[in-house]
C-alpha positions as CSV (number, residue, x, y, z in Angstrom):
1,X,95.2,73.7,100.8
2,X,97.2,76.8,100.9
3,X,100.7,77.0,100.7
4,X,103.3,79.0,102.5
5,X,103.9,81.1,98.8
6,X,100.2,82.2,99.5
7,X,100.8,83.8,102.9
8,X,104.4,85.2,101.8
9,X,102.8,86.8,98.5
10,X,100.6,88.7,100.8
11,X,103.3,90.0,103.3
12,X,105.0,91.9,100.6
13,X,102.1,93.0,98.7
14,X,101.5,94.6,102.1
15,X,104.8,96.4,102.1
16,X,104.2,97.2,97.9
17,X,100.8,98.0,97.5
18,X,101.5,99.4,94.2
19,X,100.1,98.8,90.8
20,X,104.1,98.7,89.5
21,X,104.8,95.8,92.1
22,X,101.7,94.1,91.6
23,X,102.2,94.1,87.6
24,X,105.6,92.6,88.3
25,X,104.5,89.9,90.7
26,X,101.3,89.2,88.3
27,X,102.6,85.3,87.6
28,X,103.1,85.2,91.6
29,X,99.8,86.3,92.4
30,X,97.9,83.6,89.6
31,X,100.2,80.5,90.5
32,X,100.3,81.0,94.6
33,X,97.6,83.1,95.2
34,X,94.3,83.3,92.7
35,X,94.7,79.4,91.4
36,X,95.1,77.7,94.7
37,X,92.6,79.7,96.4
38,X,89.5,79.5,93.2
39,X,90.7,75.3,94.2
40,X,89.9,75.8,97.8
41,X,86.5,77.6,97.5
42,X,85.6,75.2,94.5
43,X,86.1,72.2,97.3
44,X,84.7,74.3,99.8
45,X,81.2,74.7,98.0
46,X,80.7,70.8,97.1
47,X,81.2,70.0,100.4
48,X,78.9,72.7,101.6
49,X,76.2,71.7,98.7
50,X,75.8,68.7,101.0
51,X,74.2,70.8,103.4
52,X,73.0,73.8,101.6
53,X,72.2,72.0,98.2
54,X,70.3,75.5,97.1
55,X,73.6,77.0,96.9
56,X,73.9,76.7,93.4
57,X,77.4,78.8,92.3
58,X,81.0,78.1,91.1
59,X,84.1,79.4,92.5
60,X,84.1,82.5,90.3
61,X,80.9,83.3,91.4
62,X,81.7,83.7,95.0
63,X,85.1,85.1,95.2
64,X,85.7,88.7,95.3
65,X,88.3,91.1,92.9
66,X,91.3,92.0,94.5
67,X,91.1,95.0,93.7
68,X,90.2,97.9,95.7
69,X,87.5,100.0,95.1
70,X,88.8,103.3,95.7
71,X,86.5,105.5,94.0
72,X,85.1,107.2,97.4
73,X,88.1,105.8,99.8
74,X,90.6,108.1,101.3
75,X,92.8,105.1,100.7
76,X,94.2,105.0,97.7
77,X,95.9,101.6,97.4
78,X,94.9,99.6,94.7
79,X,94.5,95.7,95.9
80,X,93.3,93.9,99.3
81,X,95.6,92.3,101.0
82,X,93.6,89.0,101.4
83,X,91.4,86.8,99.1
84,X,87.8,86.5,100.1
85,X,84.7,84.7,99.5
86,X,81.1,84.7,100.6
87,X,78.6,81.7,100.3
88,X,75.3,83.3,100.0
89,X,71.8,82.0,98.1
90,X,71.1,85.2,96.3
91,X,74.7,86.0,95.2
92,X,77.9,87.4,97.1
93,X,76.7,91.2,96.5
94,X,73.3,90.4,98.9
95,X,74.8,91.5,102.4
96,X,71.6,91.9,104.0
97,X,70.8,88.2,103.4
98,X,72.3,85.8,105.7
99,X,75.3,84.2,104.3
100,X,78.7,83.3,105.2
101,X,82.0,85.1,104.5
102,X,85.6,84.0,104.3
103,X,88.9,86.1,104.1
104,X,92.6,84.9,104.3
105,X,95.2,87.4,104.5
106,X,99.4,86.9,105.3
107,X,98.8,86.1,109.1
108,X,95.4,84.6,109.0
109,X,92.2,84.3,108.0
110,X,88.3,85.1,109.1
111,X,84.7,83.4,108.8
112,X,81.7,85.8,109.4
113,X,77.9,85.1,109.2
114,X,74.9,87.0,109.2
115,X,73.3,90.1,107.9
116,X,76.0,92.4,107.7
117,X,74.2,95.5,105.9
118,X,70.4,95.3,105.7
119,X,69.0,97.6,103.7
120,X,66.2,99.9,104.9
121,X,63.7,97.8,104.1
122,X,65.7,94.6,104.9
123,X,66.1,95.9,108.2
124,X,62.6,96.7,109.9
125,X,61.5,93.0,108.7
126,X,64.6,91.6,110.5
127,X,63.4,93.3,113.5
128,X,60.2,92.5,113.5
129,X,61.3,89.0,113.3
130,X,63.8,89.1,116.1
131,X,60.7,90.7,118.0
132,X,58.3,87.9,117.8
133,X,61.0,85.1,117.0
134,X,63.5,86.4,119.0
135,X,63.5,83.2,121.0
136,X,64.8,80.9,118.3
137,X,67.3,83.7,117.7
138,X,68.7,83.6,121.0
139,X,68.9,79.4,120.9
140,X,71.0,79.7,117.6
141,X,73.5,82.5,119.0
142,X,73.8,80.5,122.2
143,X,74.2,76.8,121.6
144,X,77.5,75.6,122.6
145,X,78.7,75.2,119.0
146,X,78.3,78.3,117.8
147,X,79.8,79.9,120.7
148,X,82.8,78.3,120.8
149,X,83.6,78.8,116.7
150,X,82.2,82.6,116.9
151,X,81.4,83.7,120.6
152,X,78.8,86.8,120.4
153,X,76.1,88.3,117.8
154,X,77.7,91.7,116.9
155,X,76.2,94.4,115.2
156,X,76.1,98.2,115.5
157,X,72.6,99.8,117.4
158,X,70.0,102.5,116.7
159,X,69.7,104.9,119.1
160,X,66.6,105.8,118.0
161,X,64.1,103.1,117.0
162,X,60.9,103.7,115.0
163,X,58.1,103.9,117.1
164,X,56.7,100.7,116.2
165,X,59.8,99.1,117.8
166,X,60.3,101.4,121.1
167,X,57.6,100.3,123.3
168,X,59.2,96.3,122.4
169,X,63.1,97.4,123.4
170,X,62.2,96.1,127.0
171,X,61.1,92.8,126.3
172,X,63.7,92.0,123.7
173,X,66.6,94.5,123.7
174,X,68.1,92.8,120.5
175,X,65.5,95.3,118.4
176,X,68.0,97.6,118.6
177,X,70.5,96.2,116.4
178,X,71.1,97.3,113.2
179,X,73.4,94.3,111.9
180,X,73.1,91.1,112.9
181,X,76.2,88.9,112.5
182,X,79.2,87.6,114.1
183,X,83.0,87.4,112.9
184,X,85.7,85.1,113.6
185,X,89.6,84.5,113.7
186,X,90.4,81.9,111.7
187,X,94.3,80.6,112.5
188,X,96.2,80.2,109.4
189,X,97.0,76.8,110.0
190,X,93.6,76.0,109.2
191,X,93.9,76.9,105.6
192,X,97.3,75.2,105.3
193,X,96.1,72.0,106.8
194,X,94.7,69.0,105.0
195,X,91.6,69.0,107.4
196,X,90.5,72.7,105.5
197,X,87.6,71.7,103.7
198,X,85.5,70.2,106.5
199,X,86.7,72.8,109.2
200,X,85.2,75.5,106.6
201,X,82.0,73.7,106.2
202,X,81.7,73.2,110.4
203,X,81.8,76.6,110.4
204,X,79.4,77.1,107.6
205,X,76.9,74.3,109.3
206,X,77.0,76.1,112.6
207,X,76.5,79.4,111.0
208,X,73.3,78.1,108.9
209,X,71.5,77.3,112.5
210,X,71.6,81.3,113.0
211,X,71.2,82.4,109.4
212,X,68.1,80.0,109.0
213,X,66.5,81.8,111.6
214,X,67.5,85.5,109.8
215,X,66.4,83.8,106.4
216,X,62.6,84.0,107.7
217,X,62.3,87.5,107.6
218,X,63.7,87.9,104.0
């Protein structure tokens, strides 16, 4: 789906992260890079819709700018240095819904699901979920499948818990979290190969067992 022009665009805009370089490589970066990659995700969603058919968005709708945001950032250059995506029901800017997230850079790519940053009301309904459907949690996370294609739930922890959550830490230590996703290395021959539309959507289908579960709370 991608070819090697993708990857190499990337490994120098890594070495010329520049707004001069970028300007000069502009008709690089829309033939290798933005065209091939708006294909990908367009392919990517139908065959997802099959399985998800509330997703309702285009390729546009789910890609992200490469530009930086670098309002508030101590780093000051001006573009990523990978494409991304994320497949969510309420819009790529929800990241405290469930969802699932795709990046490919020059060496390789990544898949990550989940809730990556609740907000503060988001995140005491997730917990109180987890606390009295923590079960069905812990099924999702653990089945084979989803172990093998992204191991363990990640996810920074409070060290202090509201009250209403401290006498439950015992019982179900998971409580704690304050994210609840997981992230995976993605080889890059997966994106070059002719298979990459249906190894994306495995991942996405063995993502949506956990991120159904999540879902309930929100």
């Amino acid at each position: 789906m991608l070819s090697p022009s993708y990857f190499r665009f990337f490994r120098e805009l890594t070495s010329n992260n520049a707004k001069a370089w970028f300007d000069e490589h502009r008709s690089r970066y829309e033939h290798d890079v933005k065209r091939p990659f708006h294909a990908m995700v367009t392919a990517w969603i139908a065959s997802v819709q099959t399985i998800e058919p509330e997703l309702q968005a285009t390729a546009s709708d789910v890609i992200y700018r490469i530009n930086r945001d670098i309002r508030f950032s101590a780093d000051k250059t001006p573009y990523k240095v990978h494409m991304a995506a994320h497949l969510n029901l309420r819009g790529k800017k929800a990241m405290g819904f469930p969802g699932v997230y795709m990046e490919v850079g020059a060496t390789s790519g990544a898949i990550a699901a989940g809730c990556y940053m609740p907000s503060k009301e988001e995140l005491p309904a997730l917990r109180d979920l987890v606390l009295h459907e923590g079960a069905d949690l812990r099924a999702a996370v653990t089945a084979p499948a989803f172990k093998r294609l992204y191991g363990e739930l990640l996810g920074e922890e409070s060290k202090i818990l509201p009250a209403e959550f401290r006498d439950a830490l015992v019982r179900e230590p998971l409580v704690r979290k304050k994210q609840f996703y997981v992230w995976a290395t993605v080889p890059k021959s997966v994106f070059t190969s002719t298979s990459c539309i249906g190894t994306l959507t495995e991942y996405y289908r063995v993502a949506k067992t956990m991120n159904d579960v999540l879902a309930r709370a929100l």
